[in-house]
BASEBA-232859 format. One record per residue (C-alpha): residue number from 1; z, y, x; residue in one letter. Coordinates in steps of 0.02 Angstrom, whole numbers, padded with zeros to 5 digits, m for minus. Example, Ala and Ser with C-alpha at 12.3 -4.5 7.8 and 13.67 -1.06 7.14 Angstrom:
BEGIN
+-----+--------+--------+--------+----+
|   i |      Z |      Y |      X | aa |
+-----+--------+--------+--------+----+
|   1 |  00390 | m00225 |  00615 |  a |
|   2 |  00357 | m00053 |  00684 |  s |
+-----+--------+--------+--------+----+
//
This chain:
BEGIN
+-----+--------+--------+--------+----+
|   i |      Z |      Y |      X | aa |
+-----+--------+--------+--------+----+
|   1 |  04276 |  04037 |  07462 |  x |
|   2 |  04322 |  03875 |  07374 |  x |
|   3 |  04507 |  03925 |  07339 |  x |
|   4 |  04464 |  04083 |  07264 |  x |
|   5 |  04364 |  04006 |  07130 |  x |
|   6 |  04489 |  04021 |  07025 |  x |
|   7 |  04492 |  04222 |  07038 |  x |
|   8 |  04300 |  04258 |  07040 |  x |
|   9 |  04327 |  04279 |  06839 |  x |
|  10 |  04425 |  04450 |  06897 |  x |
|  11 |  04335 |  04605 |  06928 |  x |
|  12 |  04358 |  04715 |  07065 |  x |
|  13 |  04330 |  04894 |  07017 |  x |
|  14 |  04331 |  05065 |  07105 |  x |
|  15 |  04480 |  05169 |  07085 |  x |
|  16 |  04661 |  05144 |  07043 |  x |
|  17 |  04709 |  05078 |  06873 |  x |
|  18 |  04860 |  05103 |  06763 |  x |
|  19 |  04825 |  04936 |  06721 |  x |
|  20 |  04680 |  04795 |  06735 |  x |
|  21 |  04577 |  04763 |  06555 |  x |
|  22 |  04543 |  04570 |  06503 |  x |
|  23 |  04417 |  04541 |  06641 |  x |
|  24 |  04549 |  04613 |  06791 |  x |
|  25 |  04461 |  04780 |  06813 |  x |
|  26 |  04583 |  04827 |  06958 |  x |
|  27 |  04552 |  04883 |  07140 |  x |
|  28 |  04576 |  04750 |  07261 |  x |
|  29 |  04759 |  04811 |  07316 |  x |
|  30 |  04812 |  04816 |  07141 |  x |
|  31 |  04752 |  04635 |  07126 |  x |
|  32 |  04843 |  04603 |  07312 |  x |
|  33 |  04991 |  04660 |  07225 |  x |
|  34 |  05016 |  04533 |  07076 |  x |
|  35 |  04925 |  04408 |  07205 |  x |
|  36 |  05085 |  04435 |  07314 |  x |
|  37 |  05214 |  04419 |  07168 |  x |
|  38 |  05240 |  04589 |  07145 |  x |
|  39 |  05224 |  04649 |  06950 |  x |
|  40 |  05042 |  04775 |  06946 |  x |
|  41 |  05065 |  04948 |  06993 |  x |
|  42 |  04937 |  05070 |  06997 |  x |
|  43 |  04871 |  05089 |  07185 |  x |
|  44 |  04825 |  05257 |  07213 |  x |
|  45 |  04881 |  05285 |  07401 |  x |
|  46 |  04924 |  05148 |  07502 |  x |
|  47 |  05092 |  05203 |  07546 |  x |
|  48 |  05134 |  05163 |  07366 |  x |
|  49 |  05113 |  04976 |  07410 |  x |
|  50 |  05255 |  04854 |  07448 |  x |
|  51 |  05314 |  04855 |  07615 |  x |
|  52 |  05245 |  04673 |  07660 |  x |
|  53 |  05060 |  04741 |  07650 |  x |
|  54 |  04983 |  04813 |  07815 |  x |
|  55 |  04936 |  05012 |  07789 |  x |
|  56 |  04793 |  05022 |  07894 |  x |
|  57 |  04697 |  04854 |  07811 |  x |
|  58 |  04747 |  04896 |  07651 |  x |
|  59 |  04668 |  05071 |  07684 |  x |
|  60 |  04525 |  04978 |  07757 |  x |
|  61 |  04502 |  04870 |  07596 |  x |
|  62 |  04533 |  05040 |  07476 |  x |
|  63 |  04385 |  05119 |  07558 |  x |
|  64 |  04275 |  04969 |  07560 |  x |
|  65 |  04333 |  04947 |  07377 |  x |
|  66 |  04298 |  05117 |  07341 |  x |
|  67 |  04123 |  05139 |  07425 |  x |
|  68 |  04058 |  04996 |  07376 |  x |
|  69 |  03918 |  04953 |  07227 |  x |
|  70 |  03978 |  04833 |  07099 |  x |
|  71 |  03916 |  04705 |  07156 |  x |
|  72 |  03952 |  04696 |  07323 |  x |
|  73 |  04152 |  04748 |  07295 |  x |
|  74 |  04160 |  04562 |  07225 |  x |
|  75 |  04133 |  04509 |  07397 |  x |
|  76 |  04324 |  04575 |  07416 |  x |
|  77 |  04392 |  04456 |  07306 |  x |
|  78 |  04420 |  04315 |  07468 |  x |
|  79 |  04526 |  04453 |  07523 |  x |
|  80 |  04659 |  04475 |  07374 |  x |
|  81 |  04795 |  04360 |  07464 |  x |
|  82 |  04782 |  04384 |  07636 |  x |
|  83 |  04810 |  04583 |  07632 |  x |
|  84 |  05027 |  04565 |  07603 |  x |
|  85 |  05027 |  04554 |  07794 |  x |
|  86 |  05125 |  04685 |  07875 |  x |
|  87 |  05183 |  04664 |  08088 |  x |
|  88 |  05258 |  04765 |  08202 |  x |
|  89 |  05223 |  04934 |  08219 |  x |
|  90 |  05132 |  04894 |  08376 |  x |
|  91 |  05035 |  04772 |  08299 |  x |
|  92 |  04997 |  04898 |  08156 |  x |
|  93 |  04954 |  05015 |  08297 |  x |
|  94 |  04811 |  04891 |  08375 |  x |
|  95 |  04760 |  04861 |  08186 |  x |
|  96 |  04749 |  05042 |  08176 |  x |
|  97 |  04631 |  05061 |  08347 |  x |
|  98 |  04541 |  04907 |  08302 |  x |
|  99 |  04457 |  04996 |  08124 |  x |
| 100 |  04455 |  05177 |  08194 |  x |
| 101 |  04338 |  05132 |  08334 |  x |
| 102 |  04208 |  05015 |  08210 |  x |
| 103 |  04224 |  05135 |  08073 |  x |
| 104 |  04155 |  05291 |  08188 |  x |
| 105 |  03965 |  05277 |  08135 |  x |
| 106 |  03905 |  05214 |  07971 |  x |
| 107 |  03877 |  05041 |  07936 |  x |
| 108 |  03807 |  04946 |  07789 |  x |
| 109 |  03947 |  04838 |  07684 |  x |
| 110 |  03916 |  04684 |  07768 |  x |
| 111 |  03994 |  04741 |  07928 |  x |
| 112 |  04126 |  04816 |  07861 |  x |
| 113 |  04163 |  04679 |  07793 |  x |
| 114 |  04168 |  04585 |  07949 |  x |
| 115 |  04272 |  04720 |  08022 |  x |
| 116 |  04400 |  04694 |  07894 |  x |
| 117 |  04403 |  04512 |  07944 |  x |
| 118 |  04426 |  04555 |  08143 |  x |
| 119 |  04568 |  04683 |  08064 |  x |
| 120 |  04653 |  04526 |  07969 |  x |
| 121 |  04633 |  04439 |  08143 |  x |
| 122 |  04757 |  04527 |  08234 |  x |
| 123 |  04939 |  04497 |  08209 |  x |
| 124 |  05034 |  04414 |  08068 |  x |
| 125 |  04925 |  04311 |  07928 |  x |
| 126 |  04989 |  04344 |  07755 |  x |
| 127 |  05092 |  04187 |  07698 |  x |
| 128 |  04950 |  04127 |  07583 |  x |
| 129 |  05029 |  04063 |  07392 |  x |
| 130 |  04949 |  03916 |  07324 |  x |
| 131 |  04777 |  03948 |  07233 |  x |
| 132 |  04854 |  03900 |  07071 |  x |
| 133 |  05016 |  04030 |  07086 |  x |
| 134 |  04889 |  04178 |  07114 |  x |
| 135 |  04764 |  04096 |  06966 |  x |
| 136 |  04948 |  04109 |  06869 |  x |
| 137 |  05000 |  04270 |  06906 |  x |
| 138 |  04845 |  04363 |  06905 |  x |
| 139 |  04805 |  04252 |  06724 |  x |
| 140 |  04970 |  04320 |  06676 |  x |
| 141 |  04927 |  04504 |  06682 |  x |
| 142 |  04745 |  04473 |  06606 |  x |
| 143 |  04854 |  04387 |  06458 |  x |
| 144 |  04949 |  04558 |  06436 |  x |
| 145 |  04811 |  04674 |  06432 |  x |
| 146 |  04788 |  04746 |  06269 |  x |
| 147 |  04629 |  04857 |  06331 |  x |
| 148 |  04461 |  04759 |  06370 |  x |
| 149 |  04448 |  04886 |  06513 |  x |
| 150 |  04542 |  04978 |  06625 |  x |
| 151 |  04578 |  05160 |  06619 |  x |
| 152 |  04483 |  05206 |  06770 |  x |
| 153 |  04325 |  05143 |  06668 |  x |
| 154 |  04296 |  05304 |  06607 |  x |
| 155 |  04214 |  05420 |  06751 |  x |
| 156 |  04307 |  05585 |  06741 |  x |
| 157 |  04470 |  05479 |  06807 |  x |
| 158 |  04374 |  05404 |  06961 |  x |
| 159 |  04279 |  05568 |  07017 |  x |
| 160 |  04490 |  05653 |  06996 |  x |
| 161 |  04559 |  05487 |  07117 |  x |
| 162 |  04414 |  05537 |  07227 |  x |
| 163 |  04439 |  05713 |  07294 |  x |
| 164 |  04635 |  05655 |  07289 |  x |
| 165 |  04619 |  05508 |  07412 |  x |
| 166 |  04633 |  05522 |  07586 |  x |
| 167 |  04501 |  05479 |  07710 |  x |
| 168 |  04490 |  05379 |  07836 |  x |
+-----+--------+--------+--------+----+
//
């Protein structure tokens, strides 16, 4: 986790964002996103992401992102670059099986977790940018917040993103 030090200053929060406060405040695929070098977007189904980012991990990381407690969603952060990783559609496929068949009975966040990481395993790796690009980019969007948090703070928008999402 030593190249992510530089990140651990942004916050991972449930729910899409129209964009991050001062302290981040964005899900992980939003963060992903300007990670990547793409400019923020809201993430609020993960079809809206670029093409470069595999659907079925990035679904994997919305739910995990979603479901977890505060806490424990910064335990994502590790993830924010290596999610732009998009393979064939057979590999998407196997990436596909791989979650469906761990995700069929409930299990705590630390497996999931680990899951994610076996899902990341298969196929492609995301071309990693250097730990000072994403501390740039992701420094660069803090810079332009005007808010100290993000929209999706306020309840009434993350219970609405809620029934909206799709499930798993």
């Amino acid at each position: 986790m030593d190249t992510f030090d530089h990140i651990l200053h942004w916050t991972l929060k449930r729910g899409s964002h129209t964009f991050p406060g001062k302290a981040g405040g964005t899900c992980i695929n939003e963060a992903a996103i300007v990670a990547a070098g793409f400019p923020y977007q809201p993430v609020r189904c993960v079809e809206s992401m670029p093409a470069c980012f595999s659907r079925p991990i990035c679904r994997l990381a919305m739910l995990l992102n979603d479901e977890a407690r505060d806490e424990e969603r910064q335990n994502l952060l590790p993830f924010v670059a290596r999610l732009a990783c998009a393979d064939t559609a057979k590999v998407e496929w196997e990436r596909e099986v791989y979650i469906a068949l761990r995700m069929r009975c409930h299990r705590k966040f630390p497996e999931r977790l680990k899951i994610l990481e076996g899902a990341l395993a298969i196929g492609r790796r995301a071309d990693e940018p250097a730990p000072e690009e994403v501390r740039a980019r992701l420094d660069a969007v803090q810079q332009s917040a005007k808010a100290l948090s993000s929209v999706a703070d306020y309840p009434n928008f993350t219970k609405i993103k809620a029934w909206l999402a799709p499930t798993l």
